[in-house]
N, C-alpha and C positions, 0 to 999 in steps of 0.2 A: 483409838490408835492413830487417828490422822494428826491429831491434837500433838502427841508424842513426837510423832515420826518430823511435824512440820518445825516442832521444839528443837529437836537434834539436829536436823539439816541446817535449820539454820544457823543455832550458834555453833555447831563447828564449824563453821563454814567461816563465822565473825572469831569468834576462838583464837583458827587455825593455830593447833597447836605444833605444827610441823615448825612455823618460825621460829618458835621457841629453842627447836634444840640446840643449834649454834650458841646460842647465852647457855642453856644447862648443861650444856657439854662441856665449856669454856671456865663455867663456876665452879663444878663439881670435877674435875680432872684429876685432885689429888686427893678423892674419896675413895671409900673401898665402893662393891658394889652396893653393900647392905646399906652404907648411908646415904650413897644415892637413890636406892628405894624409897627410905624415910625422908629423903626431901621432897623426893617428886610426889610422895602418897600425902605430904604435908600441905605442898602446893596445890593440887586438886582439891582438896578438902576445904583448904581457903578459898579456891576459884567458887566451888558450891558454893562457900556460907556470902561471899561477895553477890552472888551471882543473885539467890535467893533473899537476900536483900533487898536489893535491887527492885525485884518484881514486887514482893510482897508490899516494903515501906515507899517503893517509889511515888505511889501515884499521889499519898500524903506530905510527901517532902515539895512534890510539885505544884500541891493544892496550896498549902503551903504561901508559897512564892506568887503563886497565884498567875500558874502557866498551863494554858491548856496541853492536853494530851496529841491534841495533833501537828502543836507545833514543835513539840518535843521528838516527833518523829522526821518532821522537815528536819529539825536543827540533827538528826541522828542517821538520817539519810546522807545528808551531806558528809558529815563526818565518814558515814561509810564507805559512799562511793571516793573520799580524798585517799584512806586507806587503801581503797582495789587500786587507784591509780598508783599508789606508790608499788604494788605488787605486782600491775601491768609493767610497771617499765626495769627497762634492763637495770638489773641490782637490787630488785623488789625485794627479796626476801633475806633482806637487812634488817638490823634486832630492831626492837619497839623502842631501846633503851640507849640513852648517848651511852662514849665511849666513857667520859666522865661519872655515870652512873655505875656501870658495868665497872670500872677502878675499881668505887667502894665500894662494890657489891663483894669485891672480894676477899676483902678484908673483914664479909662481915659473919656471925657466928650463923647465923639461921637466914638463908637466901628464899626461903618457902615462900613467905608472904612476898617478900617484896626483894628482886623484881619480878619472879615468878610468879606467885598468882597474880601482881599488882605492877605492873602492867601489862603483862607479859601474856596473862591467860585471859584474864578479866578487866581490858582496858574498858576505856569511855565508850567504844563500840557496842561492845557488847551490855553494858551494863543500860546503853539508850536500848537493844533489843529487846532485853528482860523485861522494863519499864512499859514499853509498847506493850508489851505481851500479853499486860494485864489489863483486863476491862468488865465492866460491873456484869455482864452479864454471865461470866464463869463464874460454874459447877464445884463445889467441891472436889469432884471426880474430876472435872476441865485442871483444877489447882495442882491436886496431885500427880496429876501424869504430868506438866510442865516442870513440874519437881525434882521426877523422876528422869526428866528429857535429862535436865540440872547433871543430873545424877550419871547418867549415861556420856555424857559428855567430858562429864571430867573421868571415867574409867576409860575412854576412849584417850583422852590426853596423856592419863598414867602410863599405859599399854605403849603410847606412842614416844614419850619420853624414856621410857625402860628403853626402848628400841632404837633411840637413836643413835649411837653409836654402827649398830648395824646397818640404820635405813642410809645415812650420811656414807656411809661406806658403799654399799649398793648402788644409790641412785649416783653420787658423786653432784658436784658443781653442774653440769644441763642440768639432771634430773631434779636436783631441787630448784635449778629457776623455771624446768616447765613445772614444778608443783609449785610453784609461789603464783605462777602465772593463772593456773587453772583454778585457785584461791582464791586469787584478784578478781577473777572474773564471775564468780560465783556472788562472791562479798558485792561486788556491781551492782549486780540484778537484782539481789537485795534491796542496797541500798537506796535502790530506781524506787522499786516495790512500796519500801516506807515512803518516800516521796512521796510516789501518783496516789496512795491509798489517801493519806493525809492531807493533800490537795483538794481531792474527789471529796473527802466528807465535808471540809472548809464551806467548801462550794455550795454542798447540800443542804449544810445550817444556814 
């Protein structure tokens, strides 16, 4: 369970699918609500199959290239902690996607993959967590419940993309830059976390 729980905290945290809903608000506006389900349950489904990707074939693609695993998390810490800083500062919780993307995204027939799950759900952030995640000494059982974390994560996303229209209305403009803020900051610690771990073993070897 800690395996799971430490799964989910994290990438939704790298995720944050709250950023999202301004862009799936803004694409889907002239949908009914039935096919704003079938996008958002389409986008989730993507974010898994990216996500699990990721973890499974990464550490091969890295071997690969012939990059070790802990500098893969310096280069993904970084990346992270650049992300909390754009979500510390006033205006953080601004799309992942220019306004030039977001154009053609509207014109286009199927928004699910991309910019929703791609970049939107399962940017480079996320996709260096999944990578990190994995190491030779998990379990079957360690595989599955990270899987599963996968799995939670994007039903958490769905849940929260149905709801945006409501939560946007509720919380208004403060409340979603103190939750952009409170994102930022989490996404932080993280990305400290990948750092000093990756550091610390450097060191060790």
């Amino acid at each position: 369970m800690e395996i799971l729980l430490a799964t989910f905290t994290t990438l939704f945290s790298v995720v944050n699918p709250f950023g999202a809903m301004p862009v799936f608000l803004t694409l889907t506006e002239d949908e009914t609500p039935s096919q704003r389900g079938q996008i958002g349950l389409r986008a989730c489904l993507y974010m898994v199959g990216v996500l699990s990707v990721s973890f499974f074939a990464g550490q091969y693609v890295l071997n690969f290239f012939g990059i070790n695993i802990h500098h893969l998390r310096i280069a993904g810490g970084i990346l992270l902690m650049r992300s909390a800083f754009d979500l510390l500062t006033p205006g953080g919780n601004r799309a992942k996607v220019s306004d030039a993307t977001l154009e053609e995204s509207m014109h286009k027939e199927d928004i699910s993959f991309t910019p929703l799950a791609m970049p939107m759900l399962s940017g480079p952030g996320s996709m260096a967590v999944c990578i990190g995640l994995f190491t030779k000494k998990l379990t079957y059982l360690d595989m599955g419940l990270i899987f599963f974390g996968f799995v939670l994560v994007a039903f958490a996303a769905y849940i929260i993309l149905m709801s945006s229209l409501r939560l946007t209305r509720f919380l208004g403009r403060p409340g979603m830059a103190a939750l952009a803020r409170i994102m930022g900051f989490l996404t932080l610690a993280i990305g400290v976390n990948f750092m000093a771990t990756a550091i610390k073993a450097l060191f060790q070897e």
